[in-house]
PDB file of N, CA, C and O in Angstrom, chain B, residues numbered from 101:
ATOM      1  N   UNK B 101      87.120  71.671 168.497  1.00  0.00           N
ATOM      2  CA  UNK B 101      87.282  70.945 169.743  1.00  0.00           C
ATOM      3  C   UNK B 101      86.573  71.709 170.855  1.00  0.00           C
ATOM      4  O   UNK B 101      86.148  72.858 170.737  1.00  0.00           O
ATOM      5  N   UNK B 102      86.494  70.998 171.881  1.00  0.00           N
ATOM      6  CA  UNK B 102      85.330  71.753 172.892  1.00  0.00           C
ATOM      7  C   UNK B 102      86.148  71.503 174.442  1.00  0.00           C
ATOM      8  O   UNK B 102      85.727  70.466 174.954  1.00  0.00           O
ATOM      9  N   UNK B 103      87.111  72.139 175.223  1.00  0.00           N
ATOM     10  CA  UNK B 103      87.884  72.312 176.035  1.00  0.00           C
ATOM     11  C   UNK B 103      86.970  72.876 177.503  1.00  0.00           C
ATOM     12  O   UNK B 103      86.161  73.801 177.579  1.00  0.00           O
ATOM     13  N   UNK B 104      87.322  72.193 178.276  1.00  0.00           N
ATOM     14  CA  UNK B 104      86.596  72.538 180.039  1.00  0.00           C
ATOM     15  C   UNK B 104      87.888  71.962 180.850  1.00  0.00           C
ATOM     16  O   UNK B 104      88.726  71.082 180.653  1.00  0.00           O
ATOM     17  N   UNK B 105      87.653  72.769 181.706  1.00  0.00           N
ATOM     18  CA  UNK B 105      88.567  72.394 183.019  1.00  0.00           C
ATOM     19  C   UNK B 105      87.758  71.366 184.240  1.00  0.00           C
ATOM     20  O   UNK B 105      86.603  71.506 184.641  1.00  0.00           O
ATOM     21  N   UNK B 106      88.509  70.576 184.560  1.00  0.00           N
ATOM     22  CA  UNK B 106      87.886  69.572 185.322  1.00  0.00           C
ATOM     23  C   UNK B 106      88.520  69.113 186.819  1.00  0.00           C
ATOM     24  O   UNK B 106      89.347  69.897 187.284  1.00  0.00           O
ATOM     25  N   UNK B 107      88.309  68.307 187.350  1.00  0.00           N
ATOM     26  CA  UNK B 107      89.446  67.856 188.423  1.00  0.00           C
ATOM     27  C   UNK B 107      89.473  66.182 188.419  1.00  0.00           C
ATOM     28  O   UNK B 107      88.465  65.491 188.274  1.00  0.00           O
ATOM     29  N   UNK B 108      91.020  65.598 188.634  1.00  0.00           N
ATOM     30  CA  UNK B 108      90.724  64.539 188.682  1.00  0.00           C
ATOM     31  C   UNK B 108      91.911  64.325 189.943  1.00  0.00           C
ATOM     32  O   UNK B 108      92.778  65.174 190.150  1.00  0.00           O
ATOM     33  N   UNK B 109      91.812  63.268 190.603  1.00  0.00           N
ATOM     34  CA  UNK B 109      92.485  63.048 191.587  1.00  0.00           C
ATOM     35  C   UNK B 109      92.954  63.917 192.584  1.00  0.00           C
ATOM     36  O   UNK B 109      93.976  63.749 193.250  1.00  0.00           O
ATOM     37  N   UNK B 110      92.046  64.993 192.670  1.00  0.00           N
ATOM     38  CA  UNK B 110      92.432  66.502 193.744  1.00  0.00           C
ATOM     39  C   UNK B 110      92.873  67.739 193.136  1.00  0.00           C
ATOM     40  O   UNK B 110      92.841  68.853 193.657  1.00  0.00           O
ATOM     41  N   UNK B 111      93.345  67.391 191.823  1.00  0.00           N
ATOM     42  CA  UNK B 111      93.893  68.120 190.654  1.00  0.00           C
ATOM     43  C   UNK B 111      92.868  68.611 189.653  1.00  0.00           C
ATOM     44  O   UNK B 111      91.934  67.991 189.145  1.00  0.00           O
ATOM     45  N   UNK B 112      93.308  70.047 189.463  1.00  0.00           N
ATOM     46  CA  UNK B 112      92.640  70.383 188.031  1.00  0.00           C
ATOM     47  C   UNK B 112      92.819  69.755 186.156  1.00  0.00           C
ATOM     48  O   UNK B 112      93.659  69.434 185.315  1.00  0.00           O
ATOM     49  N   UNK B 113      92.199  69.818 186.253  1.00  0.00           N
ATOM     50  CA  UNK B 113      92.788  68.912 184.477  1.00  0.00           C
ATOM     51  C   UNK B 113      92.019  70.047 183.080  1.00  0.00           C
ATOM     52  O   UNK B 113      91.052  70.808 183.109  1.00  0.00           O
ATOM     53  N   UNK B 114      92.804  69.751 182.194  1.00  0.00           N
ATOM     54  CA  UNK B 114      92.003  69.997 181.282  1.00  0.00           C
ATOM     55  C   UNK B 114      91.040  68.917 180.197  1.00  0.00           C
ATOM     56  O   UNK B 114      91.745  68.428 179.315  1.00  0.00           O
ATOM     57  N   UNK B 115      89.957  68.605 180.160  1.00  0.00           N
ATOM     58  CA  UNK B 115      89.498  67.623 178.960  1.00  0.00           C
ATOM     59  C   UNK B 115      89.314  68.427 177.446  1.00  0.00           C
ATOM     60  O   UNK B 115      88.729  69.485 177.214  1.00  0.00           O
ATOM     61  N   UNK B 116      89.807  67.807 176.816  1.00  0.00           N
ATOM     62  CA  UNK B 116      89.435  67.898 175.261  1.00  0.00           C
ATOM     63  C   UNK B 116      88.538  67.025 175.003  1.00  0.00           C
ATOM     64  O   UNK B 116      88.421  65.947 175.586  1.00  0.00           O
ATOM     65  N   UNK B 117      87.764  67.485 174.001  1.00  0.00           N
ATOM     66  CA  UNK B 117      86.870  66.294 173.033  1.00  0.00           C
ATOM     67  C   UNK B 117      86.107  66.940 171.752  1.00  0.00           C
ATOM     68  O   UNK B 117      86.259  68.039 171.220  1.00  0.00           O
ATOM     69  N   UNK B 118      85.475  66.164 171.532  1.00  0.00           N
ATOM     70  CA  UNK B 118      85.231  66.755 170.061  1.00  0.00           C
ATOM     71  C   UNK B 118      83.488  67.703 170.214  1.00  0.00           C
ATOM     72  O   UNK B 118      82.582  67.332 170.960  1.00  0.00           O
ATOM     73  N   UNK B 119      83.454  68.480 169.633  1.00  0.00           N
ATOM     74  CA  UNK B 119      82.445  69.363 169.601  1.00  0.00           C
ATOM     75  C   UNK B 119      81.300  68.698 168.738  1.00  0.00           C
ATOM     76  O   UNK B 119      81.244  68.617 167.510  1.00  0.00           O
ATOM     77  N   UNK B 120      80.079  68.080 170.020  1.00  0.00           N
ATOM     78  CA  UNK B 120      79.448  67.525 169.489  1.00  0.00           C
ATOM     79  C   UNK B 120      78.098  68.637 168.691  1.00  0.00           C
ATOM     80  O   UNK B 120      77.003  68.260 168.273  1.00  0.00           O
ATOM     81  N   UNK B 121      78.728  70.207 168.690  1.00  0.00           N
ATOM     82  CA  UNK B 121      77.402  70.463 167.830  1.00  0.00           C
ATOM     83  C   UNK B 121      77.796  70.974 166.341  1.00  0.00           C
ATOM     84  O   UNK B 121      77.254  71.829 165.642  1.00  0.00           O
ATOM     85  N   UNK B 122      79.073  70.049 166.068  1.00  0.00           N
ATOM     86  CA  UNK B 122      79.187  70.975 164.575  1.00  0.00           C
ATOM     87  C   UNK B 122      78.989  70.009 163.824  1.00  0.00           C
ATOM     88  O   UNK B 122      78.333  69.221 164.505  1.00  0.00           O
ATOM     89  N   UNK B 123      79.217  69.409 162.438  1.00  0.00           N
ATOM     90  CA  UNK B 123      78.840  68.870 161.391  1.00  0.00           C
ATOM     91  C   UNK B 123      79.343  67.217 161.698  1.00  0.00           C
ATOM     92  O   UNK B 123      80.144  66.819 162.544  1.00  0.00           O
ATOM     93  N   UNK B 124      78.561  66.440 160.685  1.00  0.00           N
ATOM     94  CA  UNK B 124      79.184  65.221 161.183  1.00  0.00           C
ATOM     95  C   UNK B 124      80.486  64.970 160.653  1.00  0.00           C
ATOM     96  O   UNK B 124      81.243  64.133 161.145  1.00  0.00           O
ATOM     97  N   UNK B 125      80.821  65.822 159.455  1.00  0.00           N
ATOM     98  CA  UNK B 125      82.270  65.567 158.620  1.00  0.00           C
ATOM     99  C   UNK B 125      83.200  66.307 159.633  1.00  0.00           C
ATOM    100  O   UNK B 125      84.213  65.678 159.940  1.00  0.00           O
ATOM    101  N   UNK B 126      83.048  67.409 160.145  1.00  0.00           N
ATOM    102  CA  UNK B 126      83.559  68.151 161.220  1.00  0.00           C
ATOM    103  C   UNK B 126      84.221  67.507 162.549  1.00  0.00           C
ATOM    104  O   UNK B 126      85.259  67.746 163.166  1.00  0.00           O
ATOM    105  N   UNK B 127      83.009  66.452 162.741  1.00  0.00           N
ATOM    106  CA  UNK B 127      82.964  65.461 163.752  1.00  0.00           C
ATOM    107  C   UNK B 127      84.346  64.751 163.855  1.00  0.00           C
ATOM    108  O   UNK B 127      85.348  64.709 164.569  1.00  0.00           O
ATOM    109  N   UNK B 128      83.690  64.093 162.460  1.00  0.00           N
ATOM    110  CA  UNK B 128      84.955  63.109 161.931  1.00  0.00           C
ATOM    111  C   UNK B 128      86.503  63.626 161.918  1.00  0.00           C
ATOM    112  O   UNK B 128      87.459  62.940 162.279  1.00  0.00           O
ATOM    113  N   UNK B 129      86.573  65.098 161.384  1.00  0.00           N
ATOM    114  CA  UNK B 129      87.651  65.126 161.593  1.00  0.00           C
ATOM    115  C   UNK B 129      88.307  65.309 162.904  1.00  0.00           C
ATOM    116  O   UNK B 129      89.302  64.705 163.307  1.00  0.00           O
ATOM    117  N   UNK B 130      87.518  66.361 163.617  1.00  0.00           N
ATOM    118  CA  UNK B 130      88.290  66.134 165.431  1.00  0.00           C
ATOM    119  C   UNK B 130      88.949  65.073 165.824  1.00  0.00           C
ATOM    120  O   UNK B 130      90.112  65.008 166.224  1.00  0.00           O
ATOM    121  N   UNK B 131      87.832  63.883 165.645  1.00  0.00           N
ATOM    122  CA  UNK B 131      88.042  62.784 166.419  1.00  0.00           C
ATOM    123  C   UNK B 131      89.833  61.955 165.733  1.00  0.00           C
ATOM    124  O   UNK B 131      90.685  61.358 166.392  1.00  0.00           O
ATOM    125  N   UNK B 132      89.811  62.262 164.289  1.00  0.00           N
ATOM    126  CA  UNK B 132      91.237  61.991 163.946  1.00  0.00           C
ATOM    127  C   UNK B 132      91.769  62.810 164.470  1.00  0.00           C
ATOM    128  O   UNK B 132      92.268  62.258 165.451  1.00  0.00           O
ATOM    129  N   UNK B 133      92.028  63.849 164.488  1.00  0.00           N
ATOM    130  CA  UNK B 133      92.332  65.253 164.925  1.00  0.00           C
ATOM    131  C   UNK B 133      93.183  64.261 166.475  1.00  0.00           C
ATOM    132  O   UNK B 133      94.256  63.661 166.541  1.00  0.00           O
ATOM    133  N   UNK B 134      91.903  64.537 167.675  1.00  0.00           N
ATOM    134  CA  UNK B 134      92.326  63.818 168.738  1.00  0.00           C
ATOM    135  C   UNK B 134      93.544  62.677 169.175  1.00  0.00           C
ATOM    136  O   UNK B 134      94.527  62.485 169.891  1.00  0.00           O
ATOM    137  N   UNK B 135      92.760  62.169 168.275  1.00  0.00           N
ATOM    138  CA  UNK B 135      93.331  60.495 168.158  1.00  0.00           C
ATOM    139  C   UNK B 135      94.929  60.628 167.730  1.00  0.00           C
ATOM    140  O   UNK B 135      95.725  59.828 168.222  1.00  0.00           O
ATOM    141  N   UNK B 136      95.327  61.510 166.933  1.00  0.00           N
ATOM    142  CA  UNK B 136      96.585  61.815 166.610  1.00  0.00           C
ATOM    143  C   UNK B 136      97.153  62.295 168.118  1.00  0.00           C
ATOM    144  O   UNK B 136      97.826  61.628 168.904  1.00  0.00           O
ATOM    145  N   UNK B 137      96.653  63.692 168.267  1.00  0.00           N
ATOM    146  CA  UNK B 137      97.377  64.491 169.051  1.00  0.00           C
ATOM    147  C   UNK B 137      97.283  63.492 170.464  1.00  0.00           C
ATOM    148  O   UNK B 137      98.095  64.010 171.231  1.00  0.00           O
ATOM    149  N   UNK B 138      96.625  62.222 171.202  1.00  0.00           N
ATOM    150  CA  UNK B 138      96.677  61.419 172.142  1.00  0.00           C
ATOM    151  C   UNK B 138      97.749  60.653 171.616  1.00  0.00           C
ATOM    152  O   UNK B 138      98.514  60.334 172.526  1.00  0.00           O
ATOM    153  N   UNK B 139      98.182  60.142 170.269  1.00  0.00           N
ATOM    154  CA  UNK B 139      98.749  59.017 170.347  1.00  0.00           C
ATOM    155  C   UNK B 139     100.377  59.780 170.491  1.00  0.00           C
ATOM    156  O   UNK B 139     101.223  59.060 171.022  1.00  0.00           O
ATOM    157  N   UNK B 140     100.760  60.965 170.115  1.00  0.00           N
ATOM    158  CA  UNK B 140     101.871  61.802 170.380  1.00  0.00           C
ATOM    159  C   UNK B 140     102.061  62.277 171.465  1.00  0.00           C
ATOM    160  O   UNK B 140     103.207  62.261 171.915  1.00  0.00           O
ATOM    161  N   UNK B 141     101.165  62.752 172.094  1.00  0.00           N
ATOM    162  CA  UNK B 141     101.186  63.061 173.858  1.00  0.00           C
ATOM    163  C   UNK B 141     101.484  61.914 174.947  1.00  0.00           C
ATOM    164  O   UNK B 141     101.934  61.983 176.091  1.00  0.00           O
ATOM    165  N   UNK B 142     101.020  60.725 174.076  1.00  0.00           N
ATOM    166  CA  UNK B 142     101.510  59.498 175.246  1.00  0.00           C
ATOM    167  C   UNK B 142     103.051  59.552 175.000  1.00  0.00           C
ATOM    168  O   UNK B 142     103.784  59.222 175.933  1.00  0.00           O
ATOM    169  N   UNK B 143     103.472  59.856 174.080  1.00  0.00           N
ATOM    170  CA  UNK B 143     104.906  59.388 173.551  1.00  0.00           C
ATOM    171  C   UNK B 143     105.437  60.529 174.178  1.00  0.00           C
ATOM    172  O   UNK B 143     106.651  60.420 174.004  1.00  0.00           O
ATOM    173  N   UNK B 144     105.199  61.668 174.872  1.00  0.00           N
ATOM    174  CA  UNK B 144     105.697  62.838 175.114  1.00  0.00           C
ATOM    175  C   UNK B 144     106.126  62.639 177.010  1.00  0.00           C
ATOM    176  O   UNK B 144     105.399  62.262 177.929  1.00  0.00           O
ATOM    177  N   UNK B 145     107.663  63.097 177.020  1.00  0.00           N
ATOM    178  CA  UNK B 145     107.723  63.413 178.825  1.00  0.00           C
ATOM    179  C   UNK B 145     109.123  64.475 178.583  1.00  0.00           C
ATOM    180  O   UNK B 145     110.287  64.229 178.268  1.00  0.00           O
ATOM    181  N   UNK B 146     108.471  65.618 178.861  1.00  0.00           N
ATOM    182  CA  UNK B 146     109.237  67.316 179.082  1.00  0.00           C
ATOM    183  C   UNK B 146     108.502  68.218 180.051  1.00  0.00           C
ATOM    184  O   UNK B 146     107.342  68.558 180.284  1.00  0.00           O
ATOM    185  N   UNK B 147     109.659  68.431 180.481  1.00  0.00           N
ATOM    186  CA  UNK B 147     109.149  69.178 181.784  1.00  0.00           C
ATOM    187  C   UNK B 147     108.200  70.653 181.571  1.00  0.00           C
ATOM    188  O   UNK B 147     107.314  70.992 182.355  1.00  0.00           O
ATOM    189  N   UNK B 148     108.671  71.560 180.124  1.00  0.00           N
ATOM    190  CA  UNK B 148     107.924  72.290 179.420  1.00  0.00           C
ATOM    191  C   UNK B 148     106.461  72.202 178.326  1.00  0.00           C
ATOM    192  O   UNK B 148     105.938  73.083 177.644  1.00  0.00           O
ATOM    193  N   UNK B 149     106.037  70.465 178.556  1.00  0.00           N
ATOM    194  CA  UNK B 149     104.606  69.945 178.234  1.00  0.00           C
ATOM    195  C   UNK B 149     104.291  69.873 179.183  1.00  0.00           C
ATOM    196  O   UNK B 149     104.964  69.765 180.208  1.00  0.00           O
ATOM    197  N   UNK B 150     102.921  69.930 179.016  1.00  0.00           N
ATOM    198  CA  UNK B 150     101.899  69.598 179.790  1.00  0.00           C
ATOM    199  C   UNK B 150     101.427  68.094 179.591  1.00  0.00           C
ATOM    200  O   UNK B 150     101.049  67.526 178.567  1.00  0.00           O
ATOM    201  N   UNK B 151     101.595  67.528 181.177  1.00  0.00           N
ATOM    202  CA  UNK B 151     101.751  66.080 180.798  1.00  0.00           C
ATOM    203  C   UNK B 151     100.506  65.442 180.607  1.00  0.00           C
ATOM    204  O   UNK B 151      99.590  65.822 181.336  1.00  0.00           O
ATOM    205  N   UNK B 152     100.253  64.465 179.698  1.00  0.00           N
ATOM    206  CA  UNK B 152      99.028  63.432 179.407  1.00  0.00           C
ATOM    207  C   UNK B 152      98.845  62.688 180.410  1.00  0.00           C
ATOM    208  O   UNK B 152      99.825  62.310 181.052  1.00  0.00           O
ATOM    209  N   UNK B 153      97.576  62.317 180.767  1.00  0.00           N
ATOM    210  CA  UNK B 153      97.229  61.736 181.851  1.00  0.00           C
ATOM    211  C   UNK B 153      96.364  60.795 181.847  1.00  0.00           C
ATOM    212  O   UNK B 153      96.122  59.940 182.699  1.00  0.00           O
ATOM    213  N   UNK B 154      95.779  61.050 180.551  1.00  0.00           N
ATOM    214  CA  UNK B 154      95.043  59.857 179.915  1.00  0.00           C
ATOM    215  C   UNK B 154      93.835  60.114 179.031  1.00  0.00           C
ATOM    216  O   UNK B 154      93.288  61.213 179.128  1.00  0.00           O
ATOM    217  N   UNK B 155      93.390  59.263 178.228  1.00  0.00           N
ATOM    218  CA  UNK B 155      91.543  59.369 177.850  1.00  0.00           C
ATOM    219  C   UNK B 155      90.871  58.602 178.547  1.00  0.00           C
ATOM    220  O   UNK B 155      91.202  57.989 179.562  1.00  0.00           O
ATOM    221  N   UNK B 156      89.402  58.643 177.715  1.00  0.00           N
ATOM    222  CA  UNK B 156      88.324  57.921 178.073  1.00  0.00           C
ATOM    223  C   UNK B 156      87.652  57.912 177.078  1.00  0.00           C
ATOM    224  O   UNK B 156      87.694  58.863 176.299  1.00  0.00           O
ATOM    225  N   UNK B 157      86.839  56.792 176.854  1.00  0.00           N
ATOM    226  CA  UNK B 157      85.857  57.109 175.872  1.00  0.00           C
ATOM    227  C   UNK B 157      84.388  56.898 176.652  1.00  0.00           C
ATOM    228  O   UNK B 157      83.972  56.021 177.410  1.00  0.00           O
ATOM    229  N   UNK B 158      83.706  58.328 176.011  1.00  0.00           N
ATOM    230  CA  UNK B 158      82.244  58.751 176.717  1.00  0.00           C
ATOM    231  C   UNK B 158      81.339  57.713 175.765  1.00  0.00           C
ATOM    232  O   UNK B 158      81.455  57.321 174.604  1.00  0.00           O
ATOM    233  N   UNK B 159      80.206  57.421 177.037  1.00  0.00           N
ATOM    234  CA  UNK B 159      78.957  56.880 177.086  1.00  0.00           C
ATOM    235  C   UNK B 159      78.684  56.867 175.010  1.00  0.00           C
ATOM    236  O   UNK B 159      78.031  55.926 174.558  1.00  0.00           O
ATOM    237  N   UNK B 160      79.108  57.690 174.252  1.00  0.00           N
ATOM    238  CA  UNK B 160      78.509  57.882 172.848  1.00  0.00           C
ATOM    239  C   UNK B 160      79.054  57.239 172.295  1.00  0.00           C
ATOM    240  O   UNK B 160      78.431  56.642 171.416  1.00  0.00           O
ATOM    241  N   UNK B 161      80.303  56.993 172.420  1.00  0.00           N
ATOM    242  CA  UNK B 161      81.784  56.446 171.908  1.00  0.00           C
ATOM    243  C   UNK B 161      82.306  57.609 171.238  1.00  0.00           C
ATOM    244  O   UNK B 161      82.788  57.456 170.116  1.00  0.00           O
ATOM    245  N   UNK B 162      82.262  59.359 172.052  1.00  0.00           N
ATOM    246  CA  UNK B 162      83.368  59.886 171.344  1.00  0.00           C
ATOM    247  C   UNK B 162      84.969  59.795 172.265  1.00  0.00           C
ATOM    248  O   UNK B 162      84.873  59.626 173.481  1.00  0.00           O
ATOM    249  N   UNK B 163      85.869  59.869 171.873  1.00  0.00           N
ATOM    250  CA  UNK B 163      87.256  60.281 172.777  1.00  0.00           C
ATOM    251  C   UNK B 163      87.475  61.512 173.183  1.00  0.00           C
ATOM    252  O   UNK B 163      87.540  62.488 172.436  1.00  0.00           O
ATOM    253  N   UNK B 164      87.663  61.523 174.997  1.00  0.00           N
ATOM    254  CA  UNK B 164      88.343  62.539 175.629  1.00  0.00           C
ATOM    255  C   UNK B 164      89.389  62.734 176.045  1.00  0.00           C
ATOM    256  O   UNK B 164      89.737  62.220 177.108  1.00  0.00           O
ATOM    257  N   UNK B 165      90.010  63.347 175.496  1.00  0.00           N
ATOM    258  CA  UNK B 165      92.053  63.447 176.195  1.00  0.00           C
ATOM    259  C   UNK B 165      92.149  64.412 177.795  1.00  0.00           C
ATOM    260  O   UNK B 165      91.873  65.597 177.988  1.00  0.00           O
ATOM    261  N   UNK B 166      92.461  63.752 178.401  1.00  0.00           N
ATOM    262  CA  UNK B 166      93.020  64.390 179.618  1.00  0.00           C
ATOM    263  C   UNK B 166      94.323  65.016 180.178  1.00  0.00           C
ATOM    264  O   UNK B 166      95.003  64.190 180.786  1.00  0.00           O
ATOM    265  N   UNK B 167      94.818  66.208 180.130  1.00  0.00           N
ATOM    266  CA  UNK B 167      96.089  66.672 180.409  1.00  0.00           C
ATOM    267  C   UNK B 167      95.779  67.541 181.682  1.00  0.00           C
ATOM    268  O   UNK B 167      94.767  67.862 182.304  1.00  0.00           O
ATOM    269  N   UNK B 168      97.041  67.755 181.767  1.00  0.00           N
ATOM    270  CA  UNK B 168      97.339  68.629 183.536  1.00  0.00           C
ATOM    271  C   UNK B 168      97.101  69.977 182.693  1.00  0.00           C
ATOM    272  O   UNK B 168      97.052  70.077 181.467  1.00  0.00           O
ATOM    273  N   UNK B 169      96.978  70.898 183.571  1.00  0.00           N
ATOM    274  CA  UNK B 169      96.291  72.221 183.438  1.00  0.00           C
ATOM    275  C   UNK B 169      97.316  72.819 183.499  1.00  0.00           C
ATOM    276  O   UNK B 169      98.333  72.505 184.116  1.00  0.00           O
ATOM    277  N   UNK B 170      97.025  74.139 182.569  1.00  0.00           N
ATOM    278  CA  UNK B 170      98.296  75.270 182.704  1.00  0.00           C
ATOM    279  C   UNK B 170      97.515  76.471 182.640  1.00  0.00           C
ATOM    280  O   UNK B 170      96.760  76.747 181.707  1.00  0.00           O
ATOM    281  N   UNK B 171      97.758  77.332 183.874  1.00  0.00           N
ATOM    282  CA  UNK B 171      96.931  78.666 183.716  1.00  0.00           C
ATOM    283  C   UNK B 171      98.040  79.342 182.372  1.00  0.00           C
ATOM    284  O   UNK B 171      99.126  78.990 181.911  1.00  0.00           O
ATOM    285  N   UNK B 172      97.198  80.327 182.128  1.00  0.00           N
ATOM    286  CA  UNK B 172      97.444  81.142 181.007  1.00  0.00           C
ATOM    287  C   UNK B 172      96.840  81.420 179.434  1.00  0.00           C
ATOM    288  O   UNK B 172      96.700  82.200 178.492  1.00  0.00           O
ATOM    289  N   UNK B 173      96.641  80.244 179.937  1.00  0.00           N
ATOM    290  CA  UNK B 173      95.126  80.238 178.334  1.00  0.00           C
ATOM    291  C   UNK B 173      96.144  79.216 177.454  1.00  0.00           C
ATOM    292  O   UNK B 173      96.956  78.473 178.006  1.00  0.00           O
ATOM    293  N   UNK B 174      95.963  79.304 175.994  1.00  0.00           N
ATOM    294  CA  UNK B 174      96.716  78.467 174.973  1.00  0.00           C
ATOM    295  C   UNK B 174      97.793  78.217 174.470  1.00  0.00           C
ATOM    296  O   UNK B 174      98.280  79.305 174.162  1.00  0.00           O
ATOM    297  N   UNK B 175      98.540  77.328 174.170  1.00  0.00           N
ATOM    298  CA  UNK B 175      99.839  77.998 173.452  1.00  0.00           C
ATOM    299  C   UNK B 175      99.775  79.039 172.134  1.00  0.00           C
ATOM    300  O   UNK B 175     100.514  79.975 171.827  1.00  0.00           O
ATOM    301  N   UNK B 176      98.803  78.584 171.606  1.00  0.00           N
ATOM    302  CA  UNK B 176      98.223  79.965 170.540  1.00  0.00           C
ATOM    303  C   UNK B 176      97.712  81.221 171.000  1.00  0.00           C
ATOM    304  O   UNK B 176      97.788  82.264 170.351  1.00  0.00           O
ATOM    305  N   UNK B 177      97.273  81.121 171.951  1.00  0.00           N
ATOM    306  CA  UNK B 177      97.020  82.586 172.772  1.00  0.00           C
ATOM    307  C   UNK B 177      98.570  83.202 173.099  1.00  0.00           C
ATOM    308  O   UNK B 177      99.180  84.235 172.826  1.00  0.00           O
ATOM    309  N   UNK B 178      98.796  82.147 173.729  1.00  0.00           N
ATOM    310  CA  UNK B 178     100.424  82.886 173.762  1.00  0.00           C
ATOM    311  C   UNK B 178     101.498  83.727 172.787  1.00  0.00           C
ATOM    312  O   UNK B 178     102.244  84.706 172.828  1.00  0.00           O
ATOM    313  N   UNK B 179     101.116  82.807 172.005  1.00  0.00           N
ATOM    314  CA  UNK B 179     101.860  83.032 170.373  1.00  0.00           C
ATOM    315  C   UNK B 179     101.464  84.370 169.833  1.00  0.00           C
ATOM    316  O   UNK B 179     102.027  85.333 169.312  1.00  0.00           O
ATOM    317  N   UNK B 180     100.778  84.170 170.031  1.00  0.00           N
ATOM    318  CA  UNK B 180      99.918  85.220 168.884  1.00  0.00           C
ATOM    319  C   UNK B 180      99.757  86.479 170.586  1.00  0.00           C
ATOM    320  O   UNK B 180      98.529  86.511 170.666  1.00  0.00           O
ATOM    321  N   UNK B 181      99.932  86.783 170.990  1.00  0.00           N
ATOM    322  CA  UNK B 181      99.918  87.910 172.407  1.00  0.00           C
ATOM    323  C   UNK B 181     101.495  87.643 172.740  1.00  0.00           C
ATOM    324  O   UNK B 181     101.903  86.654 173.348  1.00  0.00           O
ATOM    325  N   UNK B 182     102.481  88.929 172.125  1.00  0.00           N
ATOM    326  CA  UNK B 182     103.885  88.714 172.570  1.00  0.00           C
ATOM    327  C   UNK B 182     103.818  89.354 173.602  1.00  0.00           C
ATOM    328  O   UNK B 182     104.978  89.758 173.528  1.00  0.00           O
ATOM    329  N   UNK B 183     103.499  89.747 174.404  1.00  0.00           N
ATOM    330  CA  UNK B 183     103.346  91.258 175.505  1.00  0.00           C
ATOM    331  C   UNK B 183     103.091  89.971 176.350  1.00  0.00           C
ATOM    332  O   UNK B 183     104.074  89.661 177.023  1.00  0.00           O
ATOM    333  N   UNK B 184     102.059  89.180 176.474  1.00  0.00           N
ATOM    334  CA  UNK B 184     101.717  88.221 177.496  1.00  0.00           C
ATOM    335  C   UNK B 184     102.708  87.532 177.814  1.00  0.00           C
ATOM    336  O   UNK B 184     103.191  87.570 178.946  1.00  0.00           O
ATOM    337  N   UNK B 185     103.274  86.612 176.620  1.00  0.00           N
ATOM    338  CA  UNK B 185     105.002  86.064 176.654  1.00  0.00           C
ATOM    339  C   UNK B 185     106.022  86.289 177.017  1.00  0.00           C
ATOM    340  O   UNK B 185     106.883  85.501 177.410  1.00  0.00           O
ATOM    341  N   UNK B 186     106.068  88.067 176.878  1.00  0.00           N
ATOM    342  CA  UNK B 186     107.123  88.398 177.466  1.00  0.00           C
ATOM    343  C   UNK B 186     107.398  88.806 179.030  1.00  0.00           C
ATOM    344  O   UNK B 186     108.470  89.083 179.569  1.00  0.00           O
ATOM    345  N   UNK B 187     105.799  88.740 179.698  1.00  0.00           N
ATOM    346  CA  UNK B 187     105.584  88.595 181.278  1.00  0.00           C
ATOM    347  C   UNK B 187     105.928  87.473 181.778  1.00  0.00           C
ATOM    348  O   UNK B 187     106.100  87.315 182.987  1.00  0.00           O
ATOM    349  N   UNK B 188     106.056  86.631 180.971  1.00  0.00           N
ATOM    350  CA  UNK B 188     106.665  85.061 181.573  1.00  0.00           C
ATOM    351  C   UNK B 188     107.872  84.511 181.347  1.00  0.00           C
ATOM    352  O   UNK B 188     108.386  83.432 181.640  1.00  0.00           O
ATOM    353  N   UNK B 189     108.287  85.655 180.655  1.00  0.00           N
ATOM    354  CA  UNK B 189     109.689  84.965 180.363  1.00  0.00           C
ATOM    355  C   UNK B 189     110.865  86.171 181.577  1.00  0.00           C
ATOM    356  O   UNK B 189     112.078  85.974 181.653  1.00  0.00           O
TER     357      UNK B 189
END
């Protein structure tokens, strides 16, 4: 997946989408990949997610997911760095 920070409505966002320079089977899978993790994020409202805000589909026809931004880097960065975790808790 290929992740940038963006702004939409005055707000920072994060976009996801699929990494258009790796393989086309690669391709393929992101885009399920995506398509899952959008259709579970719409279904999602917790104050400890980061809320969905929507897609789009780009000019190519791949899908971009849009969520609100969380400084700190990943939840896998997190995970995996307990020292970082434990500054926030």
């Amino acid at each position: 997946m290929k992740t940038e920070v963006g702004h939409w409505l005055g707000r920072p966002v994060l976009l996801k989408s699929v990494d258009t320079t790796r393989s086309d089977d690669e391709q393929a899978r992101m885009r399920q990949r995506l398509t899952a993790e959008i259709q579970s994020m719409a279904r999602m409202d917790h104050p400890n997610i980061v809320q969905f805000l929507g897609f789009y589909i780009t000019p190519n026809r791949d899908v971009c997911c849009i969520t609100e931004f969380a400084e700190g880097g990943t939840l896998r960065h997190l995970l995996d760095n307990r020292n970082v975790l434990e500054r926030l808790t």
